[in-house]
N, C-alpha and C positions, 0 to 999 in steps of 0.2 A: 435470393437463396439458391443455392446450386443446387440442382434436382440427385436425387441417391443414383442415378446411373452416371453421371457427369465425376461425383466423387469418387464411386469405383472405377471407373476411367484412368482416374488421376493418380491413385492409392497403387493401380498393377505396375508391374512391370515391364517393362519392353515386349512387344512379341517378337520374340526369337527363332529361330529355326529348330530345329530339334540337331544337325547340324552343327550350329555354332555355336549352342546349350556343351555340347559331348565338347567342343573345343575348349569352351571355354573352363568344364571341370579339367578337363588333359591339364592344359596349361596352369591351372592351380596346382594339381600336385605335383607336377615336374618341377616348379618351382619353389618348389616346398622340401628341405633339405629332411626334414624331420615334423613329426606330427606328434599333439598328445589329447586326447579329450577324452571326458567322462562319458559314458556308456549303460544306452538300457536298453537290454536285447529282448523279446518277448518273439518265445516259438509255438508257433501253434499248431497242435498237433489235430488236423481236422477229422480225422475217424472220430476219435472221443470231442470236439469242441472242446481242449482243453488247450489255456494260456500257461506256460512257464518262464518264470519274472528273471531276471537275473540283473545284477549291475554290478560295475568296477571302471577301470579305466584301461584306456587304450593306446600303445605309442607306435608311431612306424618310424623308422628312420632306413635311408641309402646305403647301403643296395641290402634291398631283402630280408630288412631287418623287422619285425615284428613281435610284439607282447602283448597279451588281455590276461589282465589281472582282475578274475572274478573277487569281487568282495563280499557277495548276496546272491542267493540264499548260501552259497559255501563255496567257500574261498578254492582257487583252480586258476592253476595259470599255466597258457600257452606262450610259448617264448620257443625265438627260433632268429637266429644269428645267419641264415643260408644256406644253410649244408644240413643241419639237424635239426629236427621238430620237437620239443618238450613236450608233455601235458604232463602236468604234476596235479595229482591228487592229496594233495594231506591229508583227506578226513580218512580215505584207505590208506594212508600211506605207501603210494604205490607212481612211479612214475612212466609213462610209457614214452618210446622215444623211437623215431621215423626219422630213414637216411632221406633225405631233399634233395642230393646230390645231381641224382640223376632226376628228378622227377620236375614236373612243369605244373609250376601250382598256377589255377584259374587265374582269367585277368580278376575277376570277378572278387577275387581276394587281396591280389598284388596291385591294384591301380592307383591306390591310395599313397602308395610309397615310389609313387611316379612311374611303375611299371608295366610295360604294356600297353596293347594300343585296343580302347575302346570300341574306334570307328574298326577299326580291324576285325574285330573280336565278335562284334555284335549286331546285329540289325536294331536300330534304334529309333524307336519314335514319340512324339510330345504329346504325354497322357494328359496335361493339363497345367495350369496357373493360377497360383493365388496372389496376394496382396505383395508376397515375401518369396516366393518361390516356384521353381518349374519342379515338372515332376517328367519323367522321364520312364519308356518302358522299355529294356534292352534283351532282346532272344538272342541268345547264343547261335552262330554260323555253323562253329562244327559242335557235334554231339558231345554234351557233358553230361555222366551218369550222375552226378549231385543234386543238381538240380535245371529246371526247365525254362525258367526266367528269372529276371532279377528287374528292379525296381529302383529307381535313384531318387530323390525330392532334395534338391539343389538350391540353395539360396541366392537370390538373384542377384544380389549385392556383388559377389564376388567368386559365385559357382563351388563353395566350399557343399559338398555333401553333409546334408541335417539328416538323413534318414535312408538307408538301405532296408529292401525287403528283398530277402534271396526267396522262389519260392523252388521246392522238390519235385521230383516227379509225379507224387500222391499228392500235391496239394497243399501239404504242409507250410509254412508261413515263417521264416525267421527275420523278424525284423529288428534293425536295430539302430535307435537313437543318437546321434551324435552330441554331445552338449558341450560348450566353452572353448570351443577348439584353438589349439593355439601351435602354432609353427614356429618352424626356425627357431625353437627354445634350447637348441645345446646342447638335446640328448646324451649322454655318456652311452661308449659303445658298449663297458660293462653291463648295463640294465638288460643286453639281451643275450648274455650268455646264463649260462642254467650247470650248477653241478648241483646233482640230490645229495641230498641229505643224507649222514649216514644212518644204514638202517632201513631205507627205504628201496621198495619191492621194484627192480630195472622190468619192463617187459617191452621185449624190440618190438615194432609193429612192421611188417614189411613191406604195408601198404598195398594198394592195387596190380 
């Protein structure tokens, strides 16, 4: 009979570098023309110990293209074609909109849509390994007011991202789930343009 340390042995994964962990996510999303998966974000606001749940889905496609489509607890979507940022609120009726033109969104957000370089970006090292995955902790080089670190859990199989934790300056905790991820599906470049509705309340943001 195989002794329980012998089969968890057998059961891990490769050990890796933390190194060719970060290569091996890079080369997943560069190679990845477009992305779509389901989504459960939980942010945790540590003053009060208080969880908020959210889900919808997620798509990124080349170059710069991004959408979250909240569905739970109220529908909200960010969509942003590379140049302009949406946030559409239906339940206020009200859309807020940020020029991107000039600005330089974190890797921390863009990575996923093959943008940006990791190793560049971030001092990175291997928090740990389970049966399915490395986990990954990345500190920011140069100073980002957003937040202070961010967190990867990487699936070993093929370095696709199952879980990001951005953490803030205070603490705070936003993590969020990847589920059924699926690539190279064909995205239409429609899905990430945005005109509101009419009737509905424009306010510019002009950002930092």
């Amino acid at each position: 009979m195989l002794s329980l340390a012998l089969l968890l042995t057998l059961s891990a994964p490769p050990t890796l570098t933390a190194e060719a962990i970060t290569e091996g996510v890079q080369a997943y999303y560069q190679g990845a023309q477009d992305l779509k998966a389901r989504f459960k974000q939980t942010y945790t606001y540590t003053i009060y110990d208080r969880d908020q749940v959210s889900e919808g889905i997620v798509y990124f496609k080349k170059p710069r293209r991004m959408r979250w489509d909240y569905q739970r607890p109220q529908p909200k979507v960010f969509v942003t074609a590379g140049e302009i940022l949406w946030v559409y609120e239906p339940e206020h009726n009200q859309a807020f909109r940020q020029d991107l033109k000039a600005a330089q969104l974190p890797v921390a957000l863009t990575f996923m849509s093959g943008e940006g370089s990791l190793k560049a970006a971030f001092d990175i090292t291997l928090k740990g390994q389970d049966a399915e995955s490395y986990t990954l902790t990345l500190i920011p080089k140069a100073h980002e007011g957003d937040y202070k670190s961010l967190e990867l859990r990487v699936r070993a199989a093929d370095f696709a991202v199952l879980e990001s934790v951005v953490i803030d300056p205070v603490g705070n905790r936003n993590r969020i789930e990847f589920l059924g991820v699926e690539t190279n599906a064909g995205l239409p470049d429609a899905g990430f343009q945005f005109t509101p509705p009419k009737g509905v309340q424009i306010i510019e943001d002009e950002g930092r």
